[in-house]
C-alpha positions as CSV (number, residue, x, y, z in Angstrom):
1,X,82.2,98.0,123.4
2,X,83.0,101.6,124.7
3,X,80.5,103.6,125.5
4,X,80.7,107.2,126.2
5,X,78.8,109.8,127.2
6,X,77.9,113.0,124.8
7,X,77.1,116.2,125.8
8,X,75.6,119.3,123.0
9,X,78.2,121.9,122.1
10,X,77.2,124.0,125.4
11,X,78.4,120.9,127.3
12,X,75.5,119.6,128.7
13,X,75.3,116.1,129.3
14,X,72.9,114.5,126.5
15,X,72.9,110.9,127.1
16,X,75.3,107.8,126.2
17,X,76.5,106.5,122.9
18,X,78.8,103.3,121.7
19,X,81.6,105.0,120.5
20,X,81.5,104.1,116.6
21,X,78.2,106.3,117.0
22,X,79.6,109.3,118.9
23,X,82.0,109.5,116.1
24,X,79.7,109.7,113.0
25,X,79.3,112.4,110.9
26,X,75.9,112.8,111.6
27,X,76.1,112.6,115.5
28,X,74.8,115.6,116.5
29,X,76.6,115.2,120.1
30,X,80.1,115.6,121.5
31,X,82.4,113.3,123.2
32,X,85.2,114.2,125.5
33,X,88.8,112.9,124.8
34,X,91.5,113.6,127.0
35,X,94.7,115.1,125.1
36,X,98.5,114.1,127.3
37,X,101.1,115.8,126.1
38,X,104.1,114.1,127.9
39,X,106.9,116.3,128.2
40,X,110.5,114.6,130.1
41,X,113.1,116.8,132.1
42,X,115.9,116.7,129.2
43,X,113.3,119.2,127.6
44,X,111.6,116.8,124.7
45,X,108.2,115.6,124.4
46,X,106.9,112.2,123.4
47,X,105.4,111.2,120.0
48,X,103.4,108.0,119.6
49,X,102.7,106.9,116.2
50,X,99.5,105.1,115.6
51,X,99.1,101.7,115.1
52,X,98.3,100.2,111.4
53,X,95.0,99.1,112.3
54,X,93.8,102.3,113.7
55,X,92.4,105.4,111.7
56,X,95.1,107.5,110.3
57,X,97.5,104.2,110.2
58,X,101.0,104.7,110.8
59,X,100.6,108.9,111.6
60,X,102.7,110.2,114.3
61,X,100.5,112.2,117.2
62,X,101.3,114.4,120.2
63,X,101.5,112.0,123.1
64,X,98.6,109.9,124.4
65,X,94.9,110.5,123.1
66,X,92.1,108.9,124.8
67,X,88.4,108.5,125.0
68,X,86.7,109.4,128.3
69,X,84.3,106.4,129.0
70,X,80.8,107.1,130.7
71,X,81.1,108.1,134.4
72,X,84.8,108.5,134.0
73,X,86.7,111.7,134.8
74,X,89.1,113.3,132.6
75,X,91.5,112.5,135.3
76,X,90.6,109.1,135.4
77,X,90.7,108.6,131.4
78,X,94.9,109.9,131.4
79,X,95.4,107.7,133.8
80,X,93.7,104.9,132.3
81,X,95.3,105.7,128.6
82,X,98.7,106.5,129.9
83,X,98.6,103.0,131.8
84,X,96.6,101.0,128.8
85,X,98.9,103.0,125.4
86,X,102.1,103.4,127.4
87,X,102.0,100.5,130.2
88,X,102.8,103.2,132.8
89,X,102.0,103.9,136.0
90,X,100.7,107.5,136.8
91,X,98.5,109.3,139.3
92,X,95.8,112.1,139.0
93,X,98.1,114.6,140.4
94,X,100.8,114.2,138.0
95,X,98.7,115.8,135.6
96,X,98.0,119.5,134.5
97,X,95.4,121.0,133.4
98,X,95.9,123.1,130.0
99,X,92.2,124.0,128.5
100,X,89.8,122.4,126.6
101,X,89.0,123.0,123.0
102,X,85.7,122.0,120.4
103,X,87.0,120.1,117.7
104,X,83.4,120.2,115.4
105,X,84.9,117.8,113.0
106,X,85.5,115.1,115.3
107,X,82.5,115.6,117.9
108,X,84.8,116.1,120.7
109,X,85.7,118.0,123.2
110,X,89.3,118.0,123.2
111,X,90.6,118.4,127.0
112,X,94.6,118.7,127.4
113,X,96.9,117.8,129.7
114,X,100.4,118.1,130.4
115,X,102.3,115.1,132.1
116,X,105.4,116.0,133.0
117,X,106.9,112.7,133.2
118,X,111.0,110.8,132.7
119,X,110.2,107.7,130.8
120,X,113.1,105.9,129.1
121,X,111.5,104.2,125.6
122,X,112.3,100.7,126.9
123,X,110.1,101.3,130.1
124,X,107.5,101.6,128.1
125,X,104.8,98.4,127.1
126,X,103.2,99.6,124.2
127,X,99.3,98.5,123.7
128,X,100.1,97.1,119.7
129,X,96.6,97.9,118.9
130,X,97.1,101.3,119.5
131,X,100.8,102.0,119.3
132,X,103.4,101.1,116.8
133,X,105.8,102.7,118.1
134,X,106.8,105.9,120.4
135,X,110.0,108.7,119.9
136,X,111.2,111.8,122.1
137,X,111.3,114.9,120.1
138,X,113.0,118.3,121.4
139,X,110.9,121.1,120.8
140,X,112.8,122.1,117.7
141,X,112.5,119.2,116.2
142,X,108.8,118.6,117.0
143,X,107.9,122.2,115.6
144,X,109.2,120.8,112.4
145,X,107.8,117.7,112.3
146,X,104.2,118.6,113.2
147,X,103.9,120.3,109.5
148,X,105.2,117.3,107.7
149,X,103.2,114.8,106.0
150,X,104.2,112.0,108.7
151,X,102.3,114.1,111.6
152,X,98.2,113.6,112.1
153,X,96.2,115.8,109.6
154,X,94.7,118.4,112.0
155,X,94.3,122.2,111.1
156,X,97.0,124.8,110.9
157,X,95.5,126.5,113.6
158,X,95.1,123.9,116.2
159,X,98.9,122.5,115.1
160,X,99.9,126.0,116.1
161,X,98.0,126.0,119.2
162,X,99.4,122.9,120.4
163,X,102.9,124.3,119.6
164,X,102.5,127.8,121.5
165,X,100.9,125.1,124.3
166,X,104.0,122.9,124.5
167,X,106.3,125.8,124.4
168,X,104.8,127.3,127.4
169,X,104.7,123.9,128.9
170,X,108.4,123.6,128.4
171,X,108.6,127.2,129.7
172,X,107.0,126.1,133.0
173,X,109.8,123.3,133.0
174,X,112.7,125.6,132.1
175,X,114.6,124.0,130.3
């Protein structure tokens, strides 16, 4: 059983809550989940598409999500969900802080990283109960596909923040 801590819309720590509970629509509290967009040299970034057993079955999703357990760090969590989703080895430093957002629908805080990161598919040991499967995307091609059907529901407004997010990530990168 996960449990994770909440915290009230100020951020404030509030307590601890199993997870199932954090995430009803009644919570009254926010969780934090840690957002990794992973992003390789050859200038694409990384698309995992949820397992059938999860909610939103079979959706595609920007890179790794994960829940940050009680006590954890955000650091901590993207190095836990890289290793447990992708079955890859990172460390705290690899990671970069973009900003952290309030998604009121979910209860979460959404924190987001950027990973920059060379991972050839077949390096990868996907977790099945999260993953199905995982693609590489360039930037073109994700701006497309993150308004089809096939991509996560999430609100015009955050899709285009991610985008404007990745595209200054790959700016960054240059390439």
């Amino acid at each position: 059983m996960e449990i994770l801590d909440v915290y009230n819309a100020a951020g404030e720590l509030m307590g601890t809550l199993e997870r199932g509970r954090a995430h009803a629509k009644d919570a009254g509290v926010y969780h934090k989940c840690v957002y990794i967009w992973v992003i390789n040299s050859s200038g694409e970034v990384l698309l995992e598409q949820r397992a059938l057993c999860k909610s939103n079955p079979g959706k595609w999703d920007t890179g790794v999500v994960e829940h940050a357990w009680t006590g954890e760090t955000m650091l901590e969590a993207c190095v836990r969900g890289v290793r447990e989703e992708l079955g890859v080895e990172t460390s705290e430093d690899e990671y970069i802080f973009i900003n952290e957002t309030l998604n009121g629908f979910g209860w979460e805080f959404r924190i987001h990283y950027v990973l920059y990161k060379d991972i050839a598919l077949g390096d990868m040991d996907l977790q099945e109960n999260e993953v199905a499967q995982v693609k590489w995307l360039s930037l073109d091609e994700y701006k497309q596909f993150i308004c089809t059907d096939a991509f996560i529901v999430h609100t015009r407004e955050y899709k285009d923040f991610v985008v404007r997010e990745i595209e200054a990530a790959f700016n960054k990168l240059k390439v």
